[in-house]
C-alpha positions as MATLAB code, in Angstrom:
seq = 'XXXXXXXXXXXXXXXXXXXXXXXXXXXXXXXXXXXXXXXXXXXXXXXXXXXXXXXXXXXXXXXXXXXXXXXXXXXXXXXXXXXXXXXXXXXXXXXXXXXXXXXXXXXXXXXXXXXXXXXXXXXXXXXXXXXXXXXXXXXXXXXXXXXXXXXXXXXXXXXXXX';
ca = [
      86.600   30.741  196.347;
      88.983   33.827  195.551;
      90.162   35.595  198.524;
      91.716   38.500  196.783;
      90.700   40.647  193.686;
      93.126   41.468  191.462;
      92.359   44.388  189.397;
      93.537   45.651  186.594;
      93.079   48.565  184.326;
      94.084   47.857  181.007;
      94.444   48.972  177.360;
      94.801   46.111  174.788;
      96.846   47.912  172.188;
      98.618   48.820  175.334;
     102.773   47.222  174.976;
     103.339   47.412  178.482;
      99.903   46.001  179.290;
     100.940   43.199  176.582;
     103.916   42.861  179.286;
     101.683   42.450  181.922;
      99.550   39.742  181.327;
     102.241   36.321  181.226;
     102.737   37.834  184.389;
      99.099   38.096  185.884;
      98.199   34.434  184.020;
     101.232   33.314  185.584;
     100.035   34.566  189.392;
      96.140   33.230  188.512;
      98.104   29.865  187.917;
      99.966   30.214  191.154;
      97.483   31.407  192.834;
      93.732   29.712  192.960;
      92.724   32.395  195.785;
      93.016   35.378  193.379;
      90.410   36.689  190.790;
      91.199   38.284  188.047;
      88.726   41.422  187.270;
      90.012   43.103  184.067;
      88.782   46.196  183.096;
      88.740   48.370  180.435;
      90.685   51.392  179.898;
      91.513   52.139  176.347;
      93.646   55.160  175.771;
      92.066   55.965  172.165;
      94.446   59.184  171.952;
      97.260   56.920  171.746;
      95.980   53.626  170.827;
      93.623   54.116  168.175;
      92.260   50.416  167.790;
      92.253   50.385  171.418;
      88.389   50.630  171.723;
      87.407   48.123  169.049;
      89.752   45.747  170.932;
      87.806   45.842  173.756;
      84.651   45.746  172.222;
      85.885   42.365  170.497;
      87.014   40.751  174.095;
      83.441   41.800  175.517;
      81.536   40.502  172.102;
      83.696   37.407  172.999;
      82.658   37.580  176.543;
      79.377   36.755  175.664;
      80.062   33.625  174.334;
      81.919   33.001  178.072;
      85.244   33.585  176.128;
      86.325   37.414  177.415;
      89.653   36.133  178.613;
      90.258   33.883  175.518;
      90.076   36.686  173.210;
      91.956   38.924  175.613;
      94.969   36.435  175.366;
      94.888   36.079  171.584;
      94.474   40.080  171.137;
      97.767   40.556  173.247;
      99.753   37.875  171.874;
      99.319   38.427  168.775;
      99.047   42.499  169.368;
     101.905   42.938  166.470;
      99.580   41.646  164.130;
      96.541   43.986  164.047;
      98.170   47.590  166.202;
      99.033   49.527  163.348;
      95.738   48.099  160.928;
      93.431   51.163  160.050;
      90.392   48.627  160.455;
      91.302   45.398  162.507;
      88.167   43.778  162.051;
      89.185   41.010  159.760;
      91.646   40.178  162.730;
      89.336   39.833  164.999;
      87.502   37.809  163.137;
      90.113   35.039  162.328;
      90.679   35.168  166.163;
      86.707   34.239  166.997;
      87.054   32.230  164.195;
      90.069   30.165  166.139;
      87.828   30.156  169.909;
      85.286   28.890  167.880;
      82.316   31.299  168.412;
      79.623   31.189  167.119;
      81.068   34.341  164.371;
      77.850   36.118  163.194;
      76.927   36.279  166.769;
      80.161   37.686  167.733;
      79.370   40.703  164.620;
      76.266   41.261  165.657;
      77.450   41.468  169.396;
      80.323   44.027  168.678;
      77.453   46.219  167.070;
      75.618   46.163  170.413;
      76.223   50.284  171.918;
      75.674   48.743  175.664;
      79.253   47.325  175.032;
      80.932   50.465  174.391;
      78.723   52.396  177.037;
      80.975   49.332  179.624;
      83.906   50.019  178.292;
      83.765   53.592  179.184;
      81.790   53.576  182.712;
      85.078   51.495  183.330;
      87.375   53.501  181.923;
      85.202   56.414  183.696;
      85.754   54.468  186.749;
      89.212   54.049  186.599;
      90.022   58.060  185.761;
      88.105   58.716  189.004;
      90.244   56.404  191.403;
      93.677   58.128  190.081;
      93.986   55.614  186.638;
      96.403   57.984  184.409;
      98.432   54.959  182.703;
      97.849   51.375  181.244;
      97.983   48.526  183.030;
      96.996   49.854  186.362;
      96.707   47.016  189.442;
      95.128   47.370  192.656;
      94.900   44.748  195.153;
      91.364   44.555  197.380;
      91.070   47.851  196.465;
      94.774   49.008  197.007;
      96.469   50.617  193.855;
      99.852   48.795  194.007;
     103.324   49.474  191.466;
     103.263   47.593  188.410;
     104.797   44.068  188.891;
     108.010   43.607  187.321;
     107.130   38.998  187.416;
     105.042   36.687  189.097;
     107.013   36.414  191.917;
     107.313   39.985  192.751;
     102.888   40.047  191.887;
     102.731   37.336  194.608;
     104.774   39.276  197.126;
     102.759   42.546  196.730;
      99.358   40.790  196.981;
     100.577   38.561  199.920;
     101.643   42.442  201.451;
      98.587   43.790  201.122;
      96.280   40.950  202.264;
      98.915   40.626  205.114;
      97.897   44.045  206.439;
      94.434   43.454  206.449;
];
């Protein structure tokens, strides 16, 4: 089982969090004692489909594909940033993980999503979150990675000191 939590903050409209995350798949791979716990922290002010982003990876999530979606919403991020109503996107995307779709509608209507996404965001603001991604290690903010390698060294720092 995972030793070490890896958390991150993020924002999915977010380009450096888009950065991030070959970087954090890439350490998961590496690394089978690290968990990945990703949580929300859409900066609406600057990212304005940043919320219904987020709603779509948790409507996902309840068809057990959060990190799926999460994936196809930052590679393809070009695609649906600038839309004035992504929806449609995130539609073909469900339609591509094969969920179940009307479920996946009905899910993104469901308030106790958004009320998650912003007791994490909440969260994050009160532990010193300003910026998107944000990464702490056990519990230990730590710089944004700039690869893999350097995400392995940092962890493998912190755990060391424990």
């Amino acid at each position: 089982a995972a030793k070490i939590t890896l958390v991150e903050y993020g924002d999915l409209q977010c380009p450096s969090c888009q950065l991030a995350q070959p970087i954090v798949n890439e350490t998961l791979d590496a690394r089978q004692d690290v968990k990945l716990i990703f949580k929300h922290f859409p900066i609406e002010s600057l990212h304005p489909n940043a919320m219904s982003a987020a709603n779509a990876v948790e409507a996902a999530g309840k068809q057990g594909k959060f990190f799926e979606m999460m994936d196809a919403l930052y590679l393809n991020q070009k695609e649906w940033e600038a839309l004035p109503n992504p929806q449609s996107v995130y539609e073909k995307y469900a339609g591509e993980l094969k969920l179940d779709l009307e479920k996946f509608k009905k899910d993104q209507q469901d308030p106790a999503l958004k009320k998650k996404i912003e007791a994490e965001r909440d969260e994050g603001i009160s532990i010193g979150v300003s910026g998107t991604p944000s990464f702490f290690v056990n519990g230990e903010k730590i710089d944004n990675p700039s690869s893999s390698d350097a995400l392995i060294q940092i962890i493998d720092g912190v755990v060391g000191k424990k």
